[in-house]
Every structure is written in structure tokens, then in C-alpha cells.
PATORVEX-449240 format. One line per field, with one value per residue (C-alpha): residue number from 1; residue in three letters; x, y, z. Coordinates in nm, 4 decimals, padded with zeros to 6 digits. Layout:
num = NUM,...
residu = ALA,...
xx = X,...
yy = Y,...
zz = Z,...
This chain:
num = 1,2,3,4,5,6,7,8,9,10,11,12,13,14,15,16,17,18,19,20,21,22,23,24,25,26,27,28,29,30,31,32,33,34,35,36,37,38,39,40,41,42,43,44,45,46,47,48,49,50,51,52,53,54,55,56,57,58,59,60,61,62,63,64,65,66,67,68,69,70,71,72,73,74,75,76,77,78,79,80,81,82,83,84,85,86,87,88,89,90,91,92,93,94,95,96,97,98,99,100,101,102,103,104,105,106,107,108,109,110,111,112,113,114,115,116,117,118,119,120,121,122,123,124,125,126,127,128,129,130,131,132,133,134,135,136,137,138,139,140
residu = UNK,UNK,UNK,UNK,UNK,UNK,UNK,UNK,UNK,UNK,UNK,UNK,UNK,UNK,UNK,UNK,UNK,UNK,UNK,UNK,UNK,UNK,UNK,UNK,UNK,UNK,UNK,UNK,UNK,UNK,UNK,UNK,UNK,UNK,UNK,UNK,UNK,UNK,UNK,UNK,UNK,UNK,UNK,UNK,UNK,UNK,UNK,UNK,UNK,UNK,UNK,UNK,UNK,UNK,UNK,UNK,UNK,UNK,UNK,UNK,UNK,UNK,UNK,UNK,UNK,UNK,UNK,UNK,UNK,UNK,UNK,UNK,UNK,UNK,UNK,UNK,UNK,UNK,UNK,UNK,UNK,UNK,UNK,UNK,UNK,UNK,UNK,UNK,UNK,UNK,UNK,UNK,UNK,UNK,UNK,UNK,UNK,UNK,UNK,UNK,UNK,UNK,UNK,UNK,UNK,UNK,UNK,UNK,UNK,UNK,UNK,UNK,UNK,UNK,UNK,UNK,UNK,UNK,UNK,UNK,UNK,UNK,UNK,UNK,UNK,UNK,UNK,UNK,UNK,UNK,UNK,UNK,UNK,UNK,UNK,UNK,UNK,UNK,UNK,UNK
xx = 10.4455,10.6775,10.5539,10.6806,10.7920,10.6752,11.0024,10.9427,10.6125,10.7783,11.1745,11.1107,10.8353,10.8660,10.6931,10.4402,10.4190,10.2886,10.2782,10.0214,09.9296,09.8917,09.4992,09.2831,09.2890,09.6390,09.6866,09.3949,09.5552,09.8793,09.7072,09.5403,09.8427,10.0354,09.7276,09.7420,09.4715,09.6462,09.9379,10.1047,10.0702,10.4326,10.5224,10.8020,11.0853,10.9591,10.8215,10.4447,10.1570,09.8927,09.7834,09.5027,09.3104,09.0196,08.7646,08.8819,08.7967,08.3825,08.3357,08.5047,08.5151,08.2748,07.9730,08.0883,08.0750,08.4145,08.5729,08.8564,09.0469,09.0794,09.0773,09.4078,09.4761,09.5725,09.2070,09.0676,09.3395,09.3553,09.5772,09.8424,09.7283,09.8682,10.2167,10.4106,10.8037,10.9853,11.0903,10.7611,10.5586,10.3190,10.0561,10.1013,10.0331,09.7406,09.5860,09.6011,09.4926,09.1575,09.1264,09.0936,08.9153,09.2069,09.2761,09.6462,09.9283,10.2238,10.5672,10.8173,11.1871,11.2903,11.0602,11.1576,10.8719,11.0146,10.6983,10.2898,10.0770,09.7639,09.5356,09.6223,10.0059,09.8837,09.7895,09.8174,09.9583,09.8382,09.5424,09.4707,09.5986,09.4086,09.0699,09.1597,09.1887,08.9079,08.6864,08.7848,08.7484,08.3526,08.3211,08.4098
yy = 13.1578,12.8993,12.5653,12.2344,12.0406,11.6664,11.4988,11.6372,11.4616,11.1147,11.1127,10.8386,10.6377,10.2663,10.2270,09.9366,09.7956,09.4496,09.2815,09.2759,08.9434,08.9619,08.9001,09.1683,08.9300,08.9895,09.3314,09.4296,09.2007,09.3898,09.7298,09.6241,09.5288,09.8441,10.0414,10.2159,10.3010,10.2392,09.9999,10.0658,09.8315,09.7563,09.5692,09.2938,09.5630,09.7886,10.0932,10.1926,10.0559,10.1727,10.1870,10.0075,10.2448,10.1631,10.2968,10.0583,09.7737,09.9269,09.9915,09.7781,09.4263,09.4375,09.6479,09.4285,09.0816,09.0172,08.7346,08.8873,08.5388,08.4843,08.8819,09.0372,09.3828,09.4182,09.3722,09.6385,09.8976,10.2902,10.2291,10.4987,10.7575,11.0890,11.1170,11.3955,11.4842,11.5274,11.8211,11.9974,12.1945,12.0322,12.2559,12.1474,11.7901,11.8510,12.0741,11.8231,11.5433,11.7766,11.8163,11.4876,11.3915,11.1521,11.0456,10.9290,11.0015,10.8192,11.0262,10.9541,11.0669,10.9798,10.7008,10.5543,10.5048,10.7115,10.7353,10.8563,11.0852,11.0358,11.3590,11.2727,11.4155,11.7376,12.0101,12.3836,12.5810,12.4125,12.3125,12.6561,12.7781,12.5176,12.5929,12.9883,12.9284,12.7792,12.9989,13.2716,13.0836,13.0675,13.4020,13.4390
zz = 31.3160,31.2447,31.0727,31.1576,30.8479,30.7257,30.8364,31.2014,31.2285,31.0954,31.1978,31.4893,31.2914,31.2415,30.9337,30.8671,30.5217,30.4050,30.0894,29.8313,29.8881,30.2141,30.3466,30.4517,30.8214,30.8318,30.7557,31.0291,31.2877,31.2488,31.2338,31.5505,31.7245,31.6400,31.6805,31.3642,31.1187,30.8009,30.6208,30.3542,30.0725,29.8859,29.5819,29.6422,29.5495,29.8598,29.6770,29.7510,29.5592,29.8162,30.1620,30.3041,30.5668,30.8396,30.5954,30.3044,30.5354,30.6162,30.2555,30.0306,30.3009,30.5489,30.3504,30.0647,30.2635,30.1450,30.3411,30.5048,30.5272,30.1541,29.9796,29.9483,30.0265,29.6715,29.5817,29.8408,29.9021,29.7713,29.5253,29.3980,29.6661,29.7161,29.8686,30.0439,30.0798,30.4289,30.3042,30.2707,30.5183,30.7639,30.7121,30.3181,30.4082,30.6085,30.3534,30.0917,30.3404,30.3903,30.0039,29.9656,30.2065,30.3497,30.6881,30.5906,30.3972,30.3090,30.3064,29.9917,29.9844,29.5888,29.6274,29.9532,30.2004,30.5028,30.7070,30.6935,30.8332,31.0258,31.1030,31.4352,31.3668,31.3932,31.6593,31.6753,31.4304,31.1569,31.2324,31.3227,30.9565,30.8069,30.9782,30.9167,30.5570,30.5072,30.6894,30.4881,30.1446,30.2758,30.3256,29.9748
């Protein structure tokens, strides 16, 4: 079985990023448009800070009853979140995305944003792996 790699999922991505300062209104309008789940979050030198997801917005704006107008992503994002390589293993990415509990997962190549991952990237093979592994770590 041969395993697709990280960089195979995100070679023709067109990566979204906003600022920090940016407001939460903003960031969902342009998630929305794009019809993405998640933004990266950079700092004003481009390098990652966080990423701002669909479930940040339920749990830390709307259950909150944050105004979305006037908070900043900066105040509501996941910050420093788990990163991959494009030189790793799909299957790798996905099982850490599972570990954590993660929907997303923003790809780094010596600290260059290059892409991210959404669950929805994968299909088959590793999925399959995935699920295989962790039926067996049950039966354990």
C-alpha cells in the first residue's frame, strides 16, 4: 500500500491567512466566501501564530456572546497549534489530527506556511489505516 505524502494533499492550495487584528466578522466572511473551515492566523512577518477554525467561532464567540464586529481573531484563535511537514506521510497527519481531536492542520516547510489540511483531504488508504489502527489498539 502506498501512502500519499502531505505535500500531495496541498501542492495546488491557495493558502488563506489574515492578520491578527483582523475581526472575527472578517475572518468568517472570508472563510465563507472561500468556503473553508479554517484561516490561518499570521503575525505581520507572515509566520503562523494560529488558525482560527469553525469551532473557535461556537465556543469561544457565539457561546461566549462575543461581538464578532469588535473581537480580533487574536483574542479567540488556537494559538500555536500543531503543524506538519510536506515531507511527511499523509497517514501521519491524519493520525495526529485524530489525536488531537483537530479538524485542521496547518503545513510548515522551515517555517513557511505552504498549505493545511482539513479531514476532508483524505480518503482511502489512510483513512482505512487509521480506522485499522485503532480498532486494534481497542482490542488491546
Amino acid at each position: 500500500m502506498a501512502f500519499r505524502t502531505v505535500s500531495q494533499l496541498v501542492h495546488d492550495q491557495v493558502i488563506l491567512a489574515v492578520a491578527t487584528e483582523i475581526s472575527v466578522r472578517q475572518a468568517t466572511r472570508q472563510m465563507d466566501a472561500r468556503n473553508v473551515g479554517a484561516v490561518l492566523v499570521t503575525d505581520p512577518g507572515g509566520r503562523l501564530v494560529g488558525i482560527f477554525t469553525e469551532r473557535d467561532l461556537l465556543r469561544r464567540v457565539v457561546a461566549q456572546g462575543r461581538d464578532p464586529n469588535t473581537t480580533s481573531v487574536a483574542e479567540v484563535m488556537t494559538a500555536d497549534p500543531d503543524t506538519v511537514n510536506p515531507r511527511q506521510l499523509a497517514v501521519d497527519a491524519l493520525r495526529l489530527m485524530r489525536e488531537g481531536g483537530y479538524r485542521h492542520l496547518p503545513v510548515l516547510d522551515d517555517g513557511r506556511i505552504v498549505g493545511v489540511l482539513s479531514q476532508r483531504d483524505f480518503y482511502g488508504d489512510e483513512i482505512t489505516c487509521v480506522d485499522d489502527q485503532y480498532e486494534l489498539w481497542q482490542r488491546l
